[in-house]
C-alpha beads as a LAMMPS data file, in Angstrom:
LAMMPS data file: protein, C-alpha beads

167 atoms
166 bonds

1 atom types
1 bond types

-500.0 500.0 xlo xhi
-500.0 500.0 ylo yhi
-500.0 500.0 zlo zhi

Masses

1 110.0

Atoms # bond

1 1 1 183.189 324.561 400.164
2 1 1 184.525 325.363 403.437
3 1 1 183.282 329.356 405.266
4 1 1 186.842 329.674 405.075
5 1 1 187.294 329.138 401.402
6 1 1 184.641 331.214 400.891
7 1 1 186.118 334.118 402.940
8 1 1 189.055 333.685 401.014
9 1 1 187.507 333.863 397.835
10 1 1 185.414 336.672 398.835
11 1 1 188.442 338.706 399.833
12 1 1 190.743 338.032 396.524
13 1 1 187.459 339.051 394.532
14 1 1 187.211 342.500 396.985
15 1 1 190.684 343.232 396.357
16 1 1 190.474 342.546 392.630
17 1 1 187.275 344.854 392.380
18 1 1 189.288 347.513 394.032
19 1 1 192.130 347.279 391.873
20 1 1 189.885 347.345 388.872
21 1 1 188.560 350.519 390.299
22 1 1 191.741 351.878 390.845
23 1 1 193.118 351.008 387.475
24 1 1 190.016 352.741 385.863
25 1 1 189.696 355.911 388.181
26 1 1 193.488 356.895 388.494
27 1 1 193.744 357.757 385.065
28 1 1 190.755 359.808 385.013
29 1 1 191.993 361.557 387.879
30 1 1 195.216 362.192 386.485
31 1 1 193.093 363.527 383.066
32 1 1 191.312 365.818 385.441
33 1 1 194.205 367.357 387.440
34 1 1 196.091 368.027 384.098
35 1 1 193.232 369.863 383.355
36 1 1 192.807 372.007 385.738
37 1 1 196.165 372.842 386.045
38 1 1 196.043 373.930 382.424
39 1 1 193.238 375.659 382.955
40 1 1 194.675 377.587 386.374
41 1 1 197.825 378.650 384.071
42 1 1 195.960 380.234 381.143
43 1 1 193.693 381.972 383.634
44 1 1 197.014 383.303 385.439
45 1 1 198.453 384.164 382.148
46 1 1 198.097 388.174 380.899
47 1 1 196.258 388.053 377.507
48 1 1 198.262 390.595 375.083
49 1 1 195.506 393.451 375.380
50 1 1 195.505 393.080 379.143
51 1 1 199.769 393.638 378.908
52 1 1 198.538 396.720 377.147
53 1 1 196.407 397.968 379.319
54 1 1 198.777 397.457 382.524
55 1 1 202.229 398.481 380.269
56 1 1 200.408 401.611 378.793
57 1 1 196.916 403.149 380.025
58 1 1 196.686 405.126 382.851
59 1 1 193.339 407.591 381.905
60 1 1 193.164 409.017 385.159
61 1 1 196.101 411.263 385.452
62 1 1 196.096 414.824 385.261
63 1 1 199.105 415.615 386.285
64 1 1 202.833 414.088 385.879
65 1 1 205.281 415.128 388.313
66 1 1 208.826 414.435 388.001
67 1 1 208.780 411.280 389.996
68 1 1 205.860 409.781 387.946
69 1 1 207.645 407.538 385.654
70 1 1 209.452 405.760 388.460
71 1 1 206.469 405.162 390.311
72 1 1 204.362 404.036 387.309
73 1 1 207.009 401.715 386.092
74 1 1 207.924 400.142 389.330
75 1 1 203.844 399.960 390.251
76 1 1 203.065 398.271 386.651
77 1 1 205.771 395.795 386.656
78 1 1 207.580 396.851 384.268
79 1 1 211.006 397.013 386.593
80 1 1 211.285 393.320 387.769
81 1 1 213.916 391.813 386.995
82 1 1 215.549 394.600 384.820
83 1 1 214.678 398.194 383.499
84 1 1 212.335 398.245 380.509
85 1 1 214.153 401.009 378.746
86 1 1 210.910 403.114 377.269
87 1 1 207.704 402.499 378.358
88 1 1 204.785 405.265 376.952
89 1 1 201.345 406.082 379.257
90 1 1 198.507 406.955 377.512
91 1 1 196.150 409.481 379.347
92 1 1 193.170 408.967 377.248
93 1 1 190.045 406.782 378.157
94 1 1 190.329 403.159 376.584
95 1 1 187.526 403.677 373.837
96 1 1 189.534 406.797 372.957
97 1 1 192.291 404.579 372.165
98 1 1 190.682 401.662 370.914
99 1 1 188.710 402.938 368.355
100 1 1 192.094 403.876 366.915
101 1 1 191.795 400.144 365.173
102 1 1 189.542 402.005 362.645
103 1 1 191.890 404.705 361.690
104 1 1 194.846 405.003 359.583
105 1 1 196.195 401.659 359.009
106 1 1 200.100 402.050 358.779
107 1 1 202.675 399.399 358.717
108 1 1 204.303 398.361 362.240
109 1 1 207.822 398.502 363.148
110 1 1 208.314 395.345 363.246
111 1 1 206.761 395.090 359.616
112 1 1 203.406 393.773 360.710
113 1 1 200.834 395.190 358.561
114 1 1 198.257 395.451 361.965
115 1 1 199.156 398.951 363.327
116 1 1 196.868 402.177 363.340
117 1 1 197.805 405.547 363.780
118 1 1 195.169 408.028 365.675
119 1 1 193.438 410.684 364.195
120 1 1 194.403 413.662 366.962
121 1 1 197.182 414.162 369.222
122 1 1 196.772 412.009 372.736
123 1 1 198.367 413.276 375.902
124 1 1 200.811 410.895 377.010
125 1 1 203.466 410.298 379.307
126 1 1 207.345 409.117 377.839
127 1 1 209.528 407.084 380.165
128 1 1 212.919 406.907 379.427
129 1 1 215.815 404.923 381.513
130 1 1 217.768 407.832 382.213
131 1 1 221.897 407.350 381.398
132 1 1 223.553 405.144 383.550
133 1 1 220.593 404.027 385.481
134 1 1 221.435 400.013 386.243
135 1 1 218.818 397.242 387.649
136 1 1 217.805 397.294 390.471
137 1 1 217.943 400.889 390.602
138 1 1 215.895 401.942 387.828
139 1 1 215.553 405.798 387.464
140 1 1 213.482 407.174 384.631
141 1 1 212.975 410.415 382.883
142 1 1 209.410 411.722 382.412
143 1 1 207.947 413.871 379.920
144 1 1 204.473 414.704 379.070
145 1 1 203.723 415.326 375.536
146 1 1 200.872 415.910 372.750
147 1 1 200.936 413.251 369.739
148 1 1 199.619 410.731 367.432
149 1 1 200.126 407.057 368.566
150 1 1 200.342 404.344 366.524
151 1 1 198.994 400.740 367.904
152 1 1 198.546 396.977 367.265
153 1 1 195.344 395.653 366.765
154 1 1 193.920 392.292 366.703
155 1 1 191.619 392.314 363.862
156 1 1 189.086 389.432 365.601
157 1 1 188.289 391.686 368.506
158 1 1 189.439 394.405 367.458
159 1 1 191.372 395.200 370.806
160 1 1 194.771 397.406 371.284
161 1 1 197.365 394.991 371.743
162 1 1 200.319 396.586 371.369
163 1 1 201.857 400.170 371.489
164 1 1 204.142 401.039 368.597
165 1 1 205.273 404.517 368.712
166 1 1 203.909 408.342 368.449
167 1 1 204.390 410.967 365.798

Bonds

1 1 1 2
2 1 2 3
3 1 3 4
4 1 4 5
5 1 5 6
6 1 6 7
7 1 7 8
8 1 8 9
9 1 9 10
10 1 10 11
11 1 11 12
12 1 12 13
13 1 13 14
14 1 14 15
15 1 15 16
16 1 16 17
17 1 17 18
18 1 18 19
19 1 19 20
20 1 20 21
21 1 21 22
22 1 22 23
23 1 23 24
24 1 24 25
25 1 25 26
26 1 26 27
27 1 27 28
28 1 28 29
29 1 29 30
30 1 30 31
31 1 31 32
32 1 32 33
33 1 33 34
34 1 34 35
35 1 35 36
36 1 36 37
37 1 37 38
38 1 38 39
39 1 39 40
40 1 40 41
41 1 41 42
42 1 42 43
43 1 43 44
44 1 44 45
45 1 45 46
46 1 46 47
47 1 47 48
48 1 48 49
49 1 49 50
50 1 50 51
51 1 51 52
52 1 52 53
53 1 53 54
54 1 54 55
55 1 55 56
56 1 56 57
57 1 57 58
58 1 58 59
59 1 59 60
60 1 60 61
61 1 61 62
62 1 62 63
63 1 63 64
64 1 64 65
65 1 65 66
66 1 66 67
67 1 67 68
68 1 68 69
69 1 69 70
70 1 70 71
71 1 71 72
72 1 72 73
73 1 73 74
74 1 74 75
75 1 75 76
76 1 76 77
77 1 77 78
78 1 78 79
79 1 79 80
80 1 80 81
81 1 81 82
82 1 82 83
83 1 83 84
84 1 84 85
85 1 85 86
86 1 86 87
87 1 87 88
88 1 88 89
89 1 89 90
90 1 90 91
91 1 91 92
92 1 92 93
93 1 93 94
94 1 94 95
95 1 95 96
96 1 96 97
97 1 97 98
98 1 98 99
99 1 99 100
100 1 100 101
101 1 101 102
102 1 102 103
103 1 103 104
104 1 104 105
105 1 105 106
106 1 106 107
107 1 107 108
108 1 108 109
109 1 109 110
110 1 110 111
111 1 111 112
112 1 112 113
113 1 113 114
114 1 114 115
115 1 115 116
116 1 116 117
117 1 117 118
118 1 118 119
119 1 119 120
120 1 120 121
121 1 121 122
122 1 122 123
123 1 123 124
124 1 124 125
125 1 125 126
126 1 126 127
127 1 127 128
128 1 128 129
129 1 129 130
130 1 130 131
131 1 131 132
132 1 132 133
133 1 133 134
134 1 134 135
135 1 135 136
136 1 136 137
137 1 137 138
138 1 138 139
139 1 139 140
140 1 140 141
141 1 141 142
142 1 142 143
143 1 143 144
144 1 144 145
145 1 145 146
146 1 146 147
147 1 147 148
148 1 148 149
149 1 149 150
150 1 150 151
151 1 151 152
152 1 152 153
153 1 153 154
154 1 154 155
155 1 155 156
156 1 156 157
157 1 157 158
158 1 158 159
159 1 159 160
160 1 160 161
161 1 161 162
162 1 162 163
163 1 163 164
164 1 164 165
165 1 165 166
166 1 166 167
């Protein structure tokens, strides 16, 4: 055999080997990015008892003024793209409020059987779209009040998930 078969040979056996590997790795690749790019989405996404926590608890606050509603809802996200109508703060710590999943089991309003209705009166804030307010311009009504809240609980963690209404 002639160096220059052999060069030849050499070469179509190179570039078969590399198309082997490419054949074999790309899909793996592929595999891998689809991965992560699941991954990087359900990391992004809120879990429902962090939506409660941003939509609902704010322990901090000792005093509500007038403006505190609009502030709140614009600051929590709760005014993009339209005006949630009613939105409820709870000024309580977050224990306070989750160990409400041991109380008074009562049925949701949506029919659920997973709500639970505190014990004691909470303070908390109610937002209210005021008449007439329209997206983009959202402007809310704010009053504090005193009462029992009722919330949805996940029964494997036991976590507030959802805020139901007051009494």
């Amino acid at each position: 055999m002639c160096p220059l078969q052999t060069s030849r040979l050499f070469q179509r056996s190179e570039t078969t080997m590399a198309q082997e590997r490419f054949f074999i790795l790309f899909p793996l690749l592929v595999l891998v990015l689809l991965v992560l790019g699941c991954v990087q989405v359900s990391l992004a996404k809120e879990s429902q008892a962090e939506k409660f926590q941003r939509q609902h608890m704010d322990p901090d606050t000792s005093t509500v003024t007038a403006s505190y509603c609009n502030e709140m809802m614009k600051r929590r996200n709760m005014t993009v793209g339209q005006c949630k109508p009613v939105n409820t703060f709870i000024h309580e710590p977050l224990p306070d409020v989750q160990v409400i999943c041991f109380q008074g089991n009562v049925t949701c309003k949506n029919g659920k059987p997973n709500c639970h209705q505190s014990s004691s009166k909470m303070r908390i804030t109610d937002c209210r779209l005021k008449k007439g307010s329209k997206y983009p311009k959202c402007d809310y009504q704010t009053q504090q009040l005193q009462k029992s809240i009722i919330v949805a609980c996940e029964c494997v963690q036991y976590e507030t998930v959802d805020f139901d209404g007051s009494v």
